[in-house]
N, C-alpha and C positions, 0 to 999 in steps of 0.2 A: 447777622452773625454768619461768620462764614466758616466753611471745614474744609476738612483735609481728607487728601485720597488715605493718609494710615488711620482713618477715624471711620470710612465705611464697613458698614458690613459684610465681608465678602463669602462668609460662610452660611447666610443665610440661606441659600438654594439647595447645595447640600444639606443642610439641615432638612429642610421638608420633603427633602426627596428621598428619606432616611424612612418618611413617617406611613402609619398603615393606610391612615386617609388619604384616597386620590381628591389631589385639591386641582383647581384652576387658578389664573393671578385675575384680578378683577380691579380694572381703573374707577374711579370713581370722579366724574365730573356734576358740578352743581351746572345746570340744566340752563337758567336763567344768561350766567354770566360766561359758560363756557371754561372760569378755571376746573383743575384738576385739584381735586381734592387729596387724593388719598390712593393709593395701591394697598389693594388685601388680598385675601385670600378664600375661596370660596370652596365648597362639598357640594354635591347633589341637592343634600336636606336642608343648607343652608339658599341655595338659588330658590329650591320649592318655598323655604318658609318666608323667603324677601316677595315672592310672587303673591303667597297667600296673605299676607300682612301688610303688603304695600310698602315696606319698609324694609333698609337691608339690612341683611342680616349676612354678617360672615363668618368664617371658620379660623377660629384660634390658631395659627400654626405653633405657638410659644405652649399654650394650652392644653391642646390635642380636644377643643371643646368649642361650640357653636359661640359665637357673643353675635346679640343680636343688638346694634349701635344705637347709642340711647338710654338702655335699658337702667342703667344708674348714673347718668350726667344729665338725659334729659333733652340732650341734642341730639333726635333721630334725623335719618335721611329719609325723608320720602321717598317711595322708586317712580320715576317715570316711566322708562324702558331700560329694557335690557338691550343690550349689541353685542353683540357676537363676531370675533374677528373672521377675517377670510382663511384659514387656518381650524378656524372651529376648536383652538386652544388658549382663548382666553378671551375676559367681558370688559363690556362697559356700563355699569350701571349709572344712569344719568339720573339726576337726585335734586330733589329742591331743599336745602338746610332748613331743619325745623328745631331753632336754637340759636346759639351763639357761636358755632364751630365744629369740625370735623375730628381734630386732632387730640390726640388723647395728654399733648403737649401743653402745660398754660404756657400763657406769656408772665410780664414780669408783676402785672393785677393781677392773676389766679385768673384768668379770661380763658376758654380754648382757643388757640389758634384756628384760623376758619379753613386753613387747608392745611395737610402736613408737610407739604413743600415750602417753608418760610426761611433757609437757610441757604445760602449759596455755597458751590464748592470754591472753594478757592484754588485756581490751578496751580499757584505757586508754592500751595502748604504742601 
């Protein structure tokens, strides 16, 4: 499936950058294979409770509220480590998938997608 640049969200950043929570953006790679899973968004409480649970957990920007991944699909991420860019303004939590997928997306079986990057842009839309 593929999109178009009028189909992104470009107002996204502004949006969070509106919000009272100081968030970081957080890449999320499964560990094993090297894809990339997923971009979130993370708080303080949410890094402390991915460390203390072993598991991540990110901060809702839609929300304004913790979701710790899992918690009602059942597909948690494991945490391996954390990385921290050169910058010290944003992470990489590296993750072993404990489930069927990442994506809070199904496909066309009711399946999650196993990364949220399944769609290409199309440069010509």
């Amino acid at each position: 499936m593929d999109m178009s640049m009028r189909t992104l969200d470009w107002t996204k950043l502004r949006s969070i950058a509106a919000l009272a929570t100081e968030v970081l953006p957080v890449a999320v790679q499964e560990v094993d294979t090297g894809q990339v899973l997923m971009v979130a968004y993370v708080n303080r409480h949410a890094v402390e409770l991915s460390i203390e649970r072993g598991e991540a957990v990110f901060w809702s920007t839609s929300k304004d509220a913790l979701h710790v991944k899992g918690a009602t699909s059942g597909n948690v991420l494991e945490l391996v480590e954390i990385l921290v860019n050169c910058e010290d303004n944003s992470l990489l939590y590296r993750v072993h998938v404990r489930g069927t997928g990442a994506c809070h997306l199904t496909d066309d079986e009711g399946n999650p997608h196993l990364s949220c990057f399944f769609r290409a842009l199309d440069p010509a839309g």
